[in-house]
LOKE-567188 format. One record per residue (C-alpha): residue in one letter; residue number from 1; x, y, z. Coordinates in nm, 2 decimals, always signed. Last residue first. Example, Ala and Ser with C-alpha at 12.3 -4.5 7.8 and 13.67 -1.06 7.14 Angstrom:
<robas>
 aa   i      x      y      z
  S   2  +1.37  -0.11  +0.71
  A   1  +1.23  -0.45  +0.78
</robas>
This chain:
<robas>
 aa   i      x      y      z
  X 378  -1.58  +3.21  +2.01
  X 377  -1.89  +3.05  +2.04
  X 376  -2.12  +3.12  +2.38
  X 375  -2.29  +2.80  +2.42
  X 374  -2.32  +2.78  +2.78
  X 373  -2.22  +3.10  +3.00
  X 372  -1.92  +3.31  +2.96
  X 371  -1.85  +3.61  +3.20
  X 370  -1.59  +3.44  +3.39
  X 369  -1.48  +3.12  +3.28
  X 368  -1.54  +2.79  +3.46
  X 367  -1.70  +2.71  +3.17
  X 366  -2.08  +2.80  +3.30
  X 365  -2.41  +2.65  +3.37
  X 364  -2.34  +2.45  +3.69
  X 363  -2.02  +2.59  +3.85
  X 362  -1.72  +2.49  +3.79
  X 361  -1.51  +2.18  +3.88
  X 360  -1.52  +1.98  +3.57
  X 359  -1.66  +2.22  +3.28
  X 358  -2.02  +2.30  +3.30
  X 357  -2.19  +2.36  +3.00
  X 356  -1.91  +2.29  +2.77
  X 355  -1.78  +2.57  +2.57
  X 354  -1.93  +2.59  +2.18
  X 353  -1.64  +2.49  +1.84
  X 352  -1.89  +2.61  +1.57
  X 351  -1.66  +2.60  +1.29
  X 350  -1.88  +2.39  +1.04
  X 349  -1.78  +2.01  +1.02
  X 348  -1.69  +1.95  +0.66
  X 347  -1.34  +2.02  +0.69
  X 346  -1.25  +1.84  +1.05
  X 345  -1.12  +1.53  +0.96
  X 344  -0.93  +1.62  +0.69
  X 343  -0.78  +1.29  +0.64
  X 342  -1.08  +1.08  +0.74
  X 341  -1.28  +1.26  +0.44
  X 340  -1.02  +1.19  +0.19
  X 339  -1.02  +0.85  +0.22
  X 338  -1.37  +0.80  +0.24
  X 337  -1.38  +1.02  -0.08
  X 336  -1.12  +0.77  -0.20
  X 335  -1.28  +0.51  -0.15
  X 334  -1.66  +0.64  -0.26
  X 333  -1.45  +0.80  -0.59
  X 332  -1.31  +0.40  -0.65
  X 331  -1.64  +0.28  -0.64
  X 330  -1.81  +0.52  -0.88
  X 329  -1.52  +0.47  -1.14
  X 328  -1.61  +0.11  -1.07
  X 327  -1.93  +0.09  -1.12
  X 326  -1.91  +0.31  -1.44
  X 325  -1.63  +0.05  -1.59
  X 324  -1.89  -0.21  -1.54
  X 323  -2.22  -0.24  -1.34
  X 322  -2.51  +0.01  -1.24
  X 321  -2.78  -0.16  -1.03
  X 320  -3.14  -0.06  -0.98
  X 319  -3.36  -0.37  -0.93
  X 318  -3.31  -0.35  -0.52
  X 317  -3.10  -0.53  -0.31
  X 316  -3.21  -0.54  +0.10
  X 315  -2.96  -0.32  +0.31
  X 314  -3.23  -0.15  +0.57
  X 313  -3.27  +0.19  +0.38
  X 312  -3.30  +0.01  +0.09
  X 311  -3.05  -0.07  -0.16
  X 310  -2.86  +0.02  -0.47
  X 309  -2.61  -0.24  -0.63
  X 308  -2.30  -0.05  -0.77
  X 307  -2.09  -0.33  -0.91
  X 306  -1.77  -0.30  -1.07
  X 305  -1.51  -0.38  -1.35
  X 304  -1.19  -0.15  -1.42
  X 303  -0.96  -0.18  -1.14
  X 302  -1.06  -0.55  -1.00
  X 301  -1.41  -0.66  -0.96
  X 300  -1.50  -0.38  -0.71
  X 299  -1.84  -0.36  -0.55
  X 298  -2.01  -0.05  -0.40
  X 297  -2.27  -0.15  -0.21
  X 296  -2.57  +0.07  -0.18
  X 295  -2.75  +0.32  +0.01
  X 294  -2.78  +0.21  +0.40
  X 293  -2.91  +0.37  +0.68
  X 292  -2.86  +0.56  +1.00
  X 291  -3.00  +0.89  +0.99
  X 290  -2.82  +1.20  +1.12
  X 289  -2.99  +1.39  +1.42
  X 288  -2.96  +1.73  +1.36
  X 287  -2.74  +1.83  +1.69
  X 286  -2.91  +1.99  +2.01
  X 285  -2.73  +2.24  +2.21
  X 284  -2.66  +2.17  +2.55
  X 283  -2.31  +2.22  +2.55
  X 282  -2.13  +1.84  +2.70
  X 281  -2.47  +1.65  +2.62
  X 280  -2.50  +1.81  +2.29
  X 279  -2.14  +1.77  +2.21
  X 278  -2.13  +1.42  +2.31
  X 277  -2.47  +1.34  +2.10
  X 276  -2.28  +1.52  +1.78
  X 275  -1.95  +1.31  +1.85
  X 274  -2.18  +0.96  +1.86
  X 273  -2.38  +1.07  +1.58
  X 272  -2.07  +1.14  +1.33
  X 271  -1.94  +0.83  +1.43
  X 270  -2.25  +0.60  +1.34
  X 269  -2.25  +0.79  +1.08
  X 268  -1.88  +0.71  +0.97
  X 267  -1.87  +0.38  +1.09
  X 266  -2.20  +0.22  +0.87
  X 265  -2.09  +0.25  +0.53
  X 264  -1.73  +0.18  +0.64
  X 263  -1.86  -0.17  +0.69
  X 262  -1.95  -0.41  +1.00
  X 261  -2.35  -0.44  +0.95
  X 260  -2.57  -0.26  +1.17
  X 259  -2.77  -0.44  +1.44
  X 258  -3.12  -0.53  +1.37
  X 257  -3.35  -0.32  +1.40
  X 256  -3.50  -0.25  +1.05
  X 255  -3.37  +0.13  +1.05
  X 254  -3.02  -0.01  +1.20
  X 253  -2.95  -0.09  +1.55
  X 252  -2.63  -0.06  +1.67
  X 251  -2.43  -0.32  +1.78
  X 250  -2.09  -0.14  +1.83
  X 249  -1.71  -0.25  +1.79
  X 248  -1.69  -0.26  +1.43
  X 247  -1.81  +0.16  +1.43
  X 246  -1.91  +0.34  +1.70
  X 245  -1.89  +0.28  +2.07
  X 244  -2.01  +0.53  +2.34
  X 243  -1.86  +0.54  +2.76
  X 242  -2.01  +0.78  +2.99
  X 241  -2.34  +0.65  +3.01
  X 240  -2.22  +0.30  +3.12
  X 239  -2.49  +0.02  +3.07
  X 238  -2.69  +0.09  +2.73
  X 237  -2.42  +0.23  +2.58
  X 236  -2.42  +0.54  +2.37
  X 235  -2.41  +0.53  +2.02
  X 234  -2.71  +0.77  +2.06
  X 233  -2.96  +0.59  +1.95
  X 232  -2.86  +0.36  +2.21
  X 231  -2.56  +0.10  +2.28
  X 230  -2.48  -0.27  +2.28
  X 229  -2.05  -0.31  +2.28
  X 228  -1.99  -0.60  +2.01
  X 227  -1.90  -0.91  +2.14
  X 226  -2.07  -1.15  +1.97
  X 225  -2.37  -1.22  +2.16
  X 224  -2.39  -0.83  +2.24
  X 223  -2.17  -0.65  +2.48
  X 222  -2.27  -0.43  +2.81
  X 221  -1.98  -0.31  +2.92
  X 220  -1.76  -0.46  +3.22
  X 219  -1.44  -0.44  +3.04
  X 218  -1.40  -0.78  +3.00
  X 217  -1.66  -0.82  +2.69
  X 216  -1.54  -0.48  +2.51
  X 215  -1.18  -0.60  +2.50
  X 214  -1.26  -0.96  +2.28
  X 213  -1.24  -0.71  +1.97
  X 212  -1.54  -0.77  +1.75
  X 211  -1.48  -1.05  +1.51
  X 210  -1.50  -1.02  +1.11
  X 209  -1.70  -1.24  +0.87
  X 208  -1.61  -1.51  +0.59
  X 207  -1.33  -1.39  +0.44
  X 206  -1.01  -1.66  +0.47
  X 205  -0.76  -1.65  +0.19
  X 204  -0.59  -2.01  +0.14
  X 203  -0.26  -2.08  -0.08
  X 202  -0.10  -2.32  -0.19
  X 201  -0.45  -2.49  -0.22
  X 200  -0.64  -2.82  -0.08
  X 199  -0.99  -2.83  -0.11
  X 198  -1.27  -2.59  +0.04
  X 197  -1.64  -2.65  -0.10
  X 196  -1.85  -2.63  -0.41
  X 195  -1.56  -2.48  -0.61
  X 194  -1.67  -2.15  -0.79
  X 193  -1.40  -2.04  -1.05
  X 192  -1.21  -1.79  -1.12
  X 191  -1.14  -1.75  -1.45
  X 190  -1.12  -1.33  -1.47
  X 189  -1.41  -1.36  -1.74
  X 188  -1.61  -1.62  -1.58
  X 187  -1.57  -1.44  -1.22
  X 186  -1.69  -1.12  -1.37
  X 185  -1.97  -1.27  -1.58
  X 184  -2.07  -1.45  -1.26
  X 183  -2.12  -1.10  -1.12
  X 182  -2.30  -0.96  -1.38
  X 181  -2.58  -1.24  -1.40
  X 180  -2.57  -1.18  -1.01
  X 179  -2.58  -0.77  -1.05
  X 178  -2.89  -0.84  -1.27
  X 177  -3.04  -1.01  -1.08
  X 176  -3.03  -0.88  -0.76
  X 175  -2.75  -0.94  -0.47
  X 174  -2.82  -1.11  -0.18
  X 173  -2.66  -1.45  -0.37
  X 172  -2.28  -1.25  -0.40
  X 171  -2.12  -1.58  -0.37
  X 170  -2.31  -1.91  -0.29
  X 169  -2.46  -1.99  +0.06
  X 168  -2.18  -2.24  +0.20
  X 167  -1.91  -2.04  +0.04
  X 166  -1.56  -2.14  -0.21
  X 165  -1.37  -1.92  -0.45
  X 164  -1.12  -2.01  -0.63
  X 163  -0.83  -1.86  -0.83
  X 162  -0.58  -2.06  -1.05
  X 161  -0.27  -1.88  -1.05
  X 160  -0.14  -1.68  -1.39
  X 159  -0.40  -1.48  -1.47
  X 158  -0.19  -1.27  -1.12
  X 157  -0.29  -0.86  -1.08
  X 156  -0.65  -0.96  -1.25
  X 155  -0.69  -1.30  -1.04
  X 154  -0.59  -1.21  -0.69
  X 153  -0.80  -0.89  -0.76
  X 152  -1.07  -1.08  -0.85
  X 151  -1.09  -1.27  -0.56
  X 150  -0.99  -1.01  -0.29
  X 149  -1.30  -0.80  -0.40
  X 148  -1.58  -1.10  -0.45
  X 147  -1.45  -1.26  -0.10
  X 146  -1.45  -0.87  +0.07
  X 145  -1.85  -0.83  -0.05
  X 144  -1.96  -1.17  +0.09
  X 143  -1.90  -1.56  -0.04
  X 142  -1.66  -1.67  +0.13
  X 141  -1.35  -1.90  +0.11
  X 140  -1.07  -1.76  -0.13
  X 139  -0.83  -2.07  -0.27
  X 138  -0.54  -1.97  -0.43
  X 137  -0.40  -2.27  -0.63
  X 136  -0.07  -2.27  -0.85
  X 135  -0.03  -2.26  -1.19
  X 134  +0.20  -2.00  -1.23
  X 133  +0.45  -2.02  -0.93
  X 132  +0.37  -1.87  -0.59
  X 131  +0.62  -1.64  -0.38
  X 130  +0.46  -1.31  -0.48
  X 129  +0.11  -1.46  -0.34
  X 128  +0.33  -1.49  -0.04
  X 127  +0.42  -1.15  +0.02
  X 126  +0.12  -0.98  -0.06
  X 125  -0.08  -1.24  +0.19
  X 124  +0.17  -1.10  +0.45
  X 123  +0.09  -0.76  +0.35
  X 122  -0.24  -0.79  +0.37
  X 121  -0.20  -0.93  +0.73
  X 120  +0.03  -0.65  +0.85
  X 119  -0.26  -0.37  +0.68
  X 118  -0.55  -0.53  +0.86
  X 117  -0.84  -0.70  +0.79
  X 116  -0.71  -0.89  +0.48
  X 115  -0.71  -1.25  +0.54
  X 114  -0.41  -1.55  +0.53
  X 113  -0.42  -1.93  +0.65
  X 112  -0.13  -2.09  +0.77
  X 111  -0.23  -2.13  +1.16
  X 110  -0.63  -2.11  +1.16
  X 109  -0.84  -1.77  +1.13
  X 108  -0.94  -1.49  +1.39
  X 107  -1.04  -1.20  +1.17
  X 106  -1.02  -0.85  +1.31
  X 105  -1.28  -0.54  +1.46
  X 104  -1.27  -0.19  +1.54
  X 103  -1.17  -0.02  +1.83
  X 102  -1.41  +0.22  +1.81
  X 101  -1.46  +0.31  +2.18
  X 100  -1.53  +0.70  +2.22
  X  99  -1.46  +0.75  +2.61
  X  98  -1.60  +1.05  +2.80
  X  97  -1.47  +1.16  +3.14
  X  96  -1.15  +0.98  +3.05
  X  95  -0.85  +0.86  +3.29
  X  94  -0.52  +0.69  +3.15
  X  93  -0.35  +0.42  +3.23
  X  92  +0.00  +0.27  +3.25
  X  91  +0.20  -0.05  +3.16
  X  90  +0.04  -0.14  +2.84
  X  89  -0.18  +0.10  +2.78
  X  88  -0.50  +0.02  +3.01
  X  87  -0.82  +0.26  +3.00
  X  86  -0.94  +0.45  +3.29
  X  85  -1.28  +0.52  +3.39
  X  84  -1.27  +0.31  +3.74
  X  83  -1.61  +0.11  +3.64
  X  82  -1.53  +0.13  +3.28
  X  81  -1.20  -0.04  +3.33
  X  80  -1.05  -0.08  +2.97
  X  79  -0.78  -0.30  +2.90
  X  78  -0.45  -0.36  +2.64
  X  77  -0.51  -0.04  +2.43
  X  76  -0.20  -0.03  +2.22
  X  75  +0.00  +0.33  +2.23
  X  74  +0.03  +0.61  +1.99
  X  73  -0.09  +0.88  +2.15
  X  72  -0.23  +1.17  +1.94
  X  71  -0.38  +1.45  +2.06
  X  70  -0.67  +1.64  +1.87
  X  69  -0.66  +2.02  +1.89
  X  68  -0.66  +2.06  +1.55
  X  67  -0.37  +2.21  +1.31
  X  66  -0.20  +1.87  +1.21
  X  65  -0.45  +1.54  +1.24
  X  64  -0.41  +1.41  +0.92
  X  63  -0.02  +1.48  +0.90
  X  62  +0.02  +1.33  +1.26
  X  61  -0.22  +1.06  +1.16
  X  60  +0.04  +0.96  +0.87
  X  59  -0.14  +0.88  +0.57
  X  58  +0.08  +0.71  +0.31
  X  57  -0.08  +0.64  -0.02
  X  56  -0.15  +0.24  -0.10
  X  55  +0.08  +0.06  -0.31
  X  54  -0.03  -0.26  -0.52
  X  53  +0.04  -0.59  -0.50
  X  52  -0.27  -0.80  -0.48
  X  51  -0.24  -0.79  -0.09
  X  50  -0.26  -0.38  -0.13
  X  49  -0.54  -0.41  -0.35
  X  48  -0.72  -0.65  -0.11
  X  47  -0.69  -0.39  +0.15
  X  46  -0.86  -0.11  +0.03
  X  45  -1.18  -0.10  +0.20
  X  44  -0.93  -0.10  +0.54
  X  43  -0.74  +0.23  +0.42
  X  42  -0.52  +0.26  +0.74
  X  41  -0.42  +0.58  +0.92
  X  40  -0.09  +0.58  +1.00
  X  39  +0.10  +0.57  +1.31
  X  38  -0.07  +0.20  +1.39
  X  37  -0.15  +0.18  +1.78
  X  36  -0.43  +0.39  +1.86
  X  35  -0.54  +0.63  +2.07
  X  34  -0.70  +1.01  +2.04
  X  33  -0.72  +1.22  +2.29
  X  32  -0.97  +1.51  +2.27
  X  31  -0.97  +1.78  +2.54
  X  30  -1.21  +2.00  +2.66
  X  29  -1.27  +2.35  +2.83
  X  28  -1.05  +2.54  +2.64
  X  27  -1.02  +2.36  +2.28
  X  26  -1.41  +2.45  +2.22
  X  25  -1.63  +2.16  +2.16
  X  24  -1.78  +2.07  +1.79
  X  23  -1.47  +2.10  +1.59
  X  22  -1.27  +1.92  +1.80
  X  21  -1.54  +1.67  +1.88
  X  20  -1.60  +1.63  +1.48
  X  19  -1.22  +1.53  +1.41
  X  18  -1.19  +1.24  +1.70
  X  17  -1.58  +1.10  +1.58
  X  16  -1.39  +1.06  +1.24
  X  15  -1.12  +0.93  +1.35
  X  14  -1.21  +0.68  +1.54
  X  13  -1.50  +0.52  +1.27
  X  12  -1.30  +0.54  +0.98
  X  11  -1.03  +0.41  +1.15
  X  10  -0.82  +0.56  +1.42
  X   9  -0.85  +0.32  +1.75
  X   8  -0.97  +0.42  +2.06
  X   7  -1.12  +0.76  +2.14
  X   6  -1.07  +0.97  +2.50
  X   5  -1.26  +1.27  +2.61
  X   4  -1.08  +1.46  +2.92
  X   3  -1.35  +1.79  +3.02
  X   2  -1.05  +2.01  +3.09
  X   1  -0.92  +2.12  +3.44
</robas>
């Protein structure tokens, strides 16, 4: 019987952690299962393109995931029961040894309003910005890194509406200097302008922050004040050692210890982390521990205007910034790197797929293989 480890949700996060296990842990003595609802993978930093009209490239999971061990089921996750170790599909469960949460997180706005979190609400938004006449309102409330995007894509695919953009703080204020003057620039030059507070619209896109998925808080985990599942170093939580979160649906602390931000920037380590502290704990051999920290933001102002604002380690602006059609080359190779990365999951993992220390109903320092003994590679 094979060690069952069981992921939720194929984002960055999901799909990532997914693709390192099977390269980490050998096929024999485990098995990755990987859940989620949509068939495709979903570009989520590159949503406001799709609502602005354009097409984004088909990624089917069963394409990404072809030649690895990984199964795919594509189910909704209605419930998780970390006391029994099943999760709920519906009308059936499943059992894990190991579950990988990463079920990401969504916006919760008001009846006949319109966001971007996920590919059905982008397309919505895409749908009805196609129905508008010139001259009429979109108003984007917000001020954070998905306002700025959505904004002035609205406004470069269609001159012909009158963008807005409305937030409590200002838009883009963390930023330094030099990426505000550039900023404004931006807005000026794609005539958006910067309303004070929200007014009436035929059309209203709401950006201001993303919810953790209300599944973590009634499964018996640990959560944080706003849902998210509270876990260790490790992405481990804090109150069920068999169960790890990554990505939207963890509150992990970052280098200044406070949790990290909900961003692609922050999944894919946080993923990378969780699957090397599963192998460990599964084979015994210790994983380079990979930092978690921030760069930059990458900042698109449409297709040929950016913002590359370098950071510290714990996400504070500094005076380095590269703006302009070099911003935005660099932004689009960080999206489709991302891109790329999730779709070969298992490329830049080295081949060292190790048996598990003791796999479920052998003896204690073997694979329930004769002759092999903990860490032999194949």
């Amino acid at each position: 019987m094979k060690h069952r480890i069981v992921v939720l949700g194929a984002g960055y996060a999901g799909a990532h952690a997914a693709g390192r296990l099977a390269r980490r842990l050998h096929p024999d003595d485990t098995q990755v299962t990987l859940v989620n609802a949509d068939p495709d993978f979903v570009e989520r930093i590159r949503l406001h393109q799709l609502a602005a009209g354009q097409d984004l490239p088909h990624r089917p999971l069963r394409d990404v995931f072809a030649g690895t061990p990984v199964e795919l089921l594509p189910a909704w996750v209605t419930g998780i029961d970390a006391e029994r170790r099943t999760v709920v599909l519906g009308d059936r469960e499943i059992p894990y040894e190991t579950l990988v949460v990463a079920l990401g997180s969504s916006t919760r706005v008001e009846p006949g309003r319109h966001h971007v979190s996920s590919r059905a609400a982008a397309l919505r938004l895409r749908e009805r910005l196609s129905e508008l006449s010139a001259g009429e309102t979109v108003l984007v409330v917000g001020g954070g890194l998905t306002a700025i995007e959505a904004s002035t894509e609205i406004a470069e695919s269609r001159p012909d509406l009158q963008v807005r953009i409305t937030a409590r703080q200002g838009v883009g204020t963390w930023l330094s200097d030099k990426a505000q003057h550039h900023l404004q620039a931006a807005l000026s030059r794609l005539s958006i302008t910067e309303v004070a507070e929200q007014q009436d619209a035929a059309v209203t896109v709401w950006t201001t922050g993303f919810s953790a998925t209300p599944m973590a808080a009634g499964s018996g985990l640990t959560v944080s004040d706003v849902g998210r599942i509270v876990v260790d170093g490790t992405m481990r939580s804090v109150s069920h050692p068999d169960v790890y979160a990554v990505g939207d649906a963890a509150s992990a602390a970052g280098p200044d210890g406070r949790p990290m931000r909900m961003c692609c920037a922050s999944a894919v380590p946080m993923a990378w982390r969780a699957a090397d502290a599963i192998a460990e704990s599964l084979t015994g051999r210790r994983a380079k521990e990979l930092p978690l920290r921030y760069y930059g933001q990458c900042i698109s102002l449409g297709r040929r205007d950016g913002i590359l604002q370098i950071t510290t380690a714990d996400d504070k602006s500094t005076s380095t910034v590269v703006t302009g059609r070099r911003a935005a080359r660099i932004k689009e190779w960080v999206c489709s790197g991302a891109a790329w990365g999730t779709a070969h999951p298992t490329m830049m993992v080295p081949t060292r797929r190790r048996h598990i220390r003791s796999a479920p109903g052998a003896s204690a320092g073997t694979t329930g293989r004769t002759g092999e003994t903990a860490g032999n590679l194949r």
